[in-house]
BADOKE-75070 format. One line per 10 residues: number of its first residue (from 0); their letters; for each residue x, y, z of C-alpha. Coordinates in steps of 0.2 Angstrom, whole numbers, plus 5000, padded with zeros to 4 digits. Layout:
NUM) a) X/Y/Z  ...
//
This chain:
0) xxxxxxxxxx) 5733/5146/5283  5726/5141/5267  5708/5141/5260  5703/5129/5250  5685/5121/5245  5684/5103/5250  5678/5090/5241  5660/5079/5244  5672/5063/5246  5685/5074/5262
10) xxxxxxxxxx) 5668/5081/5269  5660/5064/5270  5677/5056/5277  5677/5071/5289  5658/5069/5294  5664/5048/5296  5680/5054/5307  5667/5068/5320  5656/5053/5322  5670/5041/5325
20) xxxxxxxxxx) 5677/5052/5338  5660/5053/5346  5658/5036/5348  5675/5032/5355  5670/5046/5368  5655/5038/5375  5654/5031/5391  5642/5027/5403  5636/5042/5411  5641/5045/5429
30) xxxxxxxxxx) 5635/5060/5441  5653/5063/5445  5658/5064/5427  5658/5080/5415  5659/5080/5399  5667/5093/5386  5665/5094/5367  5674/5101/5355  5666/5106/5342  5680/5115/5327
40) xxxxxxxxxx) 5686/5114/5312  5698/5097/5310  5703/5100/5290  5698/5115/5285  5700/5135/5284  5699/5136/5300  5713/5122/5307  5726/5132/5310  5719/5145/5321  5708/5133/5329
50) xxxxxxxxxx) 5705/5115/5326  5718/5102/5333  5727/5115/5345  5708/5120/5351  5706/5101/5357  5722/5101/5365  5720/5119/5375  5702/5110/5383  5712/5093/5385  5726/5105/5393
60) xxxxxxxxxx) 5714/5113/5406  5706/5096/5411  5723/5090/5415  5727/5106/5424  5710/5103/5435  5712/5085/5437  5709/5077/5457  5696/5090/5460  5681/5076/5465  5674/5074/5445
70) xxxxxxxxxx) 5680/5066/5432  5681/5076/5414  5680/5070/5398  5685/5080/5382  5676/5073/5366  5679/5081/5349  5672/5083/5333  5673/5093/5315  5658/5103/5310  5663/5105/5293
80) xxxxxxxxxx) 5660/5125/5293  5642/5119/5291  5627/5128/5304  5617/5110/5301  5632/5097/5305  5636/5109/5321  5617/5109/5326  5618/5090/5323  5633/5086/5331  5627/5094/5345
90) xxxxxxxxxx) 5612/5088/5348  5618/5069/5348  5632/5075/5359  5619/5079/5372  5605/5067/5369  5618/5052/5367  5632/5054/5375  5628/5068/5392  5642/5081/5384  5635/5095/5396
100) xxxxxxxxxx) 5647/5110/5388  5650/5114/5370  5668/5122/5365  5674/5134/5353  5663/5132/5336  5675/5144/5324  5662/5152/5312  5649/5163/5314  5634/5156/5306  5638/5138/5316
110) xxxxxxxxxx) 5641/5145/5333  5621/5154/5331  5616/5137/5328  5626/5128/5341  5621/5142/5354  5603/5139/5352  5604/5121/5355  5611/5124/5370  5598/5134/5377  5585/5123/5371
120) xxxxxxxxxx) 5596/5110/5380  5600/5121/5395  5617/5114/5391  5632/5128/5391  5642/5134/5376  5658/5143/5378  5661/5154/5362  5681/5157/5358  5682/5152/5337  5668/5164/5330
130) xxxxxxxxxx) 5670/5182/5328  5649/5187/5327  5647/5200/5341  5627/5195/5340  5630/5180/5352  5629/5195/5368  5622/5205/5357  5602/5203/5349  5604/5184/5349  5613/5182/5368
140) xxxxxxxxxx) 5608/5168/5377  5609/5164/5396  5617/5149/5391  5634/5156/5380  5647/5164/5386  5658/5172/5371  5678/5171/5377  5693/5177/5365  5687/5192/5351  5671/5198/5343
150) xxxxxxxxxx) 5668/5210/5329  5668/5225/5338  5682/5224/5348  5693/5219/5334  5686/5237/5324  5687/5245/5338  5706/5241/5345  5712/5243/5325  5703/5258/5318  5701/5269/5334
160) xxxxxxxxxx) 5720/5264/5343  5728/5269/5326  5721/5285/5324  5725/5290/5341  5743/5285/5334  5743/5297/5317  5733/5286/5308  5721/5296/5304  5716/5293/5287  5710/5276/5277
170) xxxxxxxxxx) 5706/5270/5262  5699/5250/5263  5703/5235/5254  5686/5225/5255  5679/5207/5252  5661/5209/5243  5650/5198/5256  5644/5201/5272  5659/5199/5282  5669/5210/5273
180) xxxxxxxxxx) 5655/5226/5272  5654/5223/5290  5671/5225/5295  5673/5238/5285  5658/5248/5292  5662/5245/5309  5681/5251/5309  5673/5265/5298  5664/5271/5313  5677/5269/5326
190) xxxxxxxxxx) 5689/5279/5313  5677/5292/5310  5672/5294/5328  5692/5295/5335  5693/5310/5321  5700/5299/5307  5695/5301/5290  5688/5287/5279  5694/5293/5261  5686/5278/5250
200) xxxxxxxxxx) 5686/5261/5249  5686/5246/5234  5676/5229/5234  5682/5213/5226  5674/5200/5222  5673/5184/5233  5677/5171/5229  5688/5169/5217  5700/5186/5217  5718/5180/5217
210) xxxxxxxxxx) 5725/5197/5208  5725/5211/5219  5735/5223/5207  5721/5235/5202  5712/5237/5219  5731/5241/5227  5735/5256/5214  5719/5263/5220  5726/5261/5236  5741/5271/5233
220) xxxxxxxxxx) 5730/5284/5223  5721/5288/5239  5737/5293/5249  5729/5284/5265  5740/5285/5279  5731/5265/5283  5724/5254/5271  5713/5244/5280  5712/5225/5274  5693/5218/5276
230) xxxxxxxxxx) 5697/5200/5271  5701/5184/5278  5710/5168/5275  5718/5167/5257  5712/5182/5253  5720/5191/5265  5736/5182/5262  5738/5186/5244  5734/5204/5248  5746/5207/5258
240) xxxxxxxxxx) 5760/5196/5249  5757/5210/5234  5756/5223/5244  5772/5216/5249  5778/5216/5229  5769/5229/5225  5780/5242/5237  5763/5250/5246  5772/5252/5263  5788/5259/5259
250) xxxxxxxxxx) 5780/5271/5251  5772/5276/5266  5756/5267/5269  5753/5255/5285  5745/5239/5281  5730/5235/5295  5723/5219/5294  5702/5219/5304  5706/5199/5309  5722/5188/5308
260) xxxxxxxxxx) 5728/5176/5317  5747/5172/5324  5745/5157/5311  5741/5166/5296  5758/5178/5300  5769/5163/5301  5760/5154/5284  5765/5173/5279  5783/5175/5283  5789/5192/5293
270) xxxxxxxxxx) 5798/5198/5277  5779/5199/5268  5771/5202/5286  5782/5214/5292  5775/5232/5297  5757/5225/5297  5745/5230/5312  5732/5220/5319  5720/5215/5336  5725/5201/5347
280) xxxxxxxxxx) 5718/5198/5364  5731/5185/5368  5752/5181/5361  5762/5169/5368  5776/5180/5372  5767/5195/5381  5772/5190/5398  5777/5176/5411  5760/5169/5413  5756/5169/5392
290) xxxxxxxxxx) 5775/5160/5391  5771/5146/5405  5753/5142/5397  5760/5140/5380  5777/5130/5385  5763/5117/5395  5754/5116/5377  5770/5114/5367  5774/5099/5381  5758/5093/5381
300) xxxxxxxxxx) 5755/5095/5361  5767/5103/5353  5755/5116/5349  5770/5130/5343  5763/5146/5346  5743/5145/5351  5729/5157/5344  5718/5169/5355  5707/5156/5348  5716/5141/5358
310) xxxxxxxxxx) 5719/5152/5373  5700/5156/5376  5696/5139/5374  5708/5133/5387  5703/5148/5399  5685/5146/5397  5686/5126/5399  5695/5130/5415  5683/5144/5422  5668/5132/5419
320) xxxxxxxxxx) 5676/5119/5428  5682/5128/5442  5661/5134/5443  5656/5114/5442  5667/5112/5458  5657/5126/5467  5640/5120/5462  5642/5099/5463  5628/5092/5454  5619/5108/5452
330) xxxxxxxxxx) 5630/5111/5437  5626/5094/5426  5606/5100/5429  5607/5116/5422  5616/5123/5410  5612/5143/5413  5614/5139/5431  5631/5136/5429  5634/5149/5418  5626/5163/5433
340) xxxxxxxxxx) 5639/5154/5444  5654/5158/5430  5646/5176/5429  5646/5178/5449  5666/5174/5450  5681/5183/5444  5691/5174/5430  5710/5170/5433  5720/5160/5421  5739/5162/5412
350) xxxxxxxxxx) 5731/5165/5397  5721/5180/5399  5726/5183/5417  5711/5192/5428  5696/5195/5422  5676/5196/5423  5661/5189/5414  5645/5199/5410  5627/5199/5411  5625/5197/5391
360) xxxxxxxxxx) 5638/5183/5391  5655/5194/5385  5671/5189/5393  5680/5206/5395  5699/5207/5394  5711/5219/5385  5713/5221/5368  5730/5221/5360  5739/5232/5345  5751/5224/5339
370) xxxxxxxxxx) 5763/5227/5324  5773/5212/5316  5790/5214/5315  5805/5214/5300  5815/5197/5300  5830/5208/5308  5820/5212/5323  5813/5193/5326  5825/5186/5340  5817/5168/5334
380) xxxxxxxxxx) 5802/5156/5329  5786/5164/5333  5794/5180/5339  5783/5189/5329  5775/5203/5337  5779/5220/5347  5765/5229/5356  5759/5245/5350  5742/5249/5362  5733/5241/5374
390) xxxxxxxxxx) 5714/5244/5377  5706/5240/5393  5691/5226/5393  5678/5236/5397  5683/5248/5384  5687/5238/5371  5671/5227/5369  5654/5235/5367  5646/5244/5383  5633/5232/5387
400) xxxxxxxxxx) 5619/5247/5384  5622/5245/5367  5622/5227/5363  5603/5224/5362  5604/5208/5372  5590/5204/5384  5599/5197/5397  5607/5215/5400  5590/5223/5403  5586/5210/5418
//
């Protein structure tokens, strides 16, 4: 997966095609009818892990929960990255066109935005695509609940999971902005806190690096055991493709990447990828149930290899309908109504298989390590992964003490 800045003339043609696909959604409202809307990114950094296989994952579980007494729609639209066109979007979704549950919303600052329309709207939002940990944490709302990954669990599963595996020391590869310090400070503490040492770090500047020479010899200087990659996107990728050149883990050093997705390993290759560590909460391959869901999206879509991303949107769009059945009408009228319900009953699906919901919103299941494998260990397409750790859910998310989110105190 590729970043690129778009244009003023692709994001008007992108605002032209969300609204088109509103439109053609519309329908006369019915009481029997439930509407879902997917709200991602069509064209841009984030298409791969979410966008086009996120709309087919919702699509996927309204086919699966077809012939229960309701009819279910699945509308779709691209919110450009932007906080305003997401709060937009979803407001005309509600007011005009009765959509009573908002999907996935990849990036952080337009899922905040999103999350508070719904509670103003008392319509539901289901969280998978951002990665903010705030949405059960200060800013929860009785109205989200936040599926697939967050923040914490990815620093937590990475930095503490490798240490407990002899990676005991760091050195960290940073992106000079917000996201970047963060990761880095959060894995920093979970390091520190399993007995690791953090022995430096070096920032580059974002946007714009695309030579990552002079920040990896400092890399190698350090004699880090881990070198801890606090980037994302095309950042990411051209780090660890000189990393690859540059000889870094044969000389001894384990690449850990704090947030990448199956899509960005494949845009990759395995012979750049291979030996990298990262977090997942759901791969294709990791059992029976993982390999049924994925071989109905492939038939359905031909969605290759789905994303965590694309998995919590098809498990969360099925867990919200399955709570619509039990409550009838009850659901259309109130947003954090259905959401209690969804709280009150235990989660089952082929993507995450059991699981539970809690009082702040945070879908708990385990937490993944994976490393990525050398081309001679692949036994085909996608075959990309061998487990190293598992973390259990209610380890590997935040204890709910900690999250500052009211919900919890009541």
């Amino acid at each position: 997966m590729t970043f690129t800045r778009r244009s003023a003339f692709k994001a008007g043609a992108a605002l032209a095609a969300a609204t088109a696909s509103i439109s053609s959604g519309a329908r006369a409202q019915g009481a029997n009818t439930i509407r879902l809307g997917v709200l991602t990114d069509m064209a841009g950094p984030y298409h791969d892990l979410a966008g086009p296989g996120s709309v087919a994952a919702v699509r996927q579980a309204a086919k699966e929960f077809a012939d229960q007494g309701f009819r279910v729609e699945v509308l779709s639209a691209d919110h450009q990255n932007k906080a305003d066109v997401a709060s937009n979007i979803t407001r005309q979704w509600i007011d005009r066109d009765g959509v009573d549950a908002i999907i996935d919303v990849p990036g952080s600052s337009a899922a905040l935005a999103v999350a508070g329309v719904a509670r103003e709207k008392n319509k539901v939002f289901l969280a998978s695509g951002p990665a903010t940990a705030d949405l059960t944490g200060a800013q929860c709302s009785p109205n989200t609940v936040h599926w697939a990954y967050d923040t914490y669990m990815l620093a937590n599963s990475t930095g503490a999971a490798m240490v407990k595996g002899g990676g005991d020391s760091w050195f960290f590869v940073t992106a000079d902005y917000a996201f970047g310090h963060s990761m880095e400070t959060e894995t920093s503490r979970f390091v520190q806190a399993a007995g690791g040492k953090v022995l430096g770090s070096v920032r580059f500047p974002f946007p714009g690096t695309t030579d990552f020479s002079a920040f990896l010899v400092r890399t190698q200087a350090s004699k880090a055991k881990v070198i801890g990659l606090a980037a994302g996107g095309s950042d990411l990728i051209n780090a660890i493709k000189q990393a690859a050149e540059f000889g870094l883990t044969r000389r001894g050093a384990k690449l850990a990447a704090l947030v990448m997705f199956i899509t960005e390993v494949h845009s990759l290759g395995l012979g750049a990828a291979q030996g990298l560590v990262l977090t997942e909460t759901f791969y294709w391959d990791l059992n029976d149930r993982t390999r049924a869901f994925t071989g109905r999206l492939k038939e359905s879509a031909g969605v290759q290899a789905p994303t965590m991303v694309h998995a919590g949107c098809y498990a969360s769009a099925l867990h919200y309908l399955k709570a619509v059945k039990e409550m009838g009408a009850a659901a259309k009228a109130s947003g954090a109504e259905a959401v209690v319900r969804m709280k009150a009953m235990p989660t089952e699906d082929d993507a995450f298989g059991a699981g539970t919901i809690r009082s702040d919103g945070r879908k708990l299941h385990p937490a993944y390590l994976f490393e990525i494998k050398a081309p001679r260990e692949s036994r085909g397409p996608w075959d990309y992964y061998k487990p190293l750790q598992t973390t259990p859910g209610e380890q590997a998310f935040r204890p709910l003490a900690e999250g500052g989110c009211a919900l919890s105190r009541a």
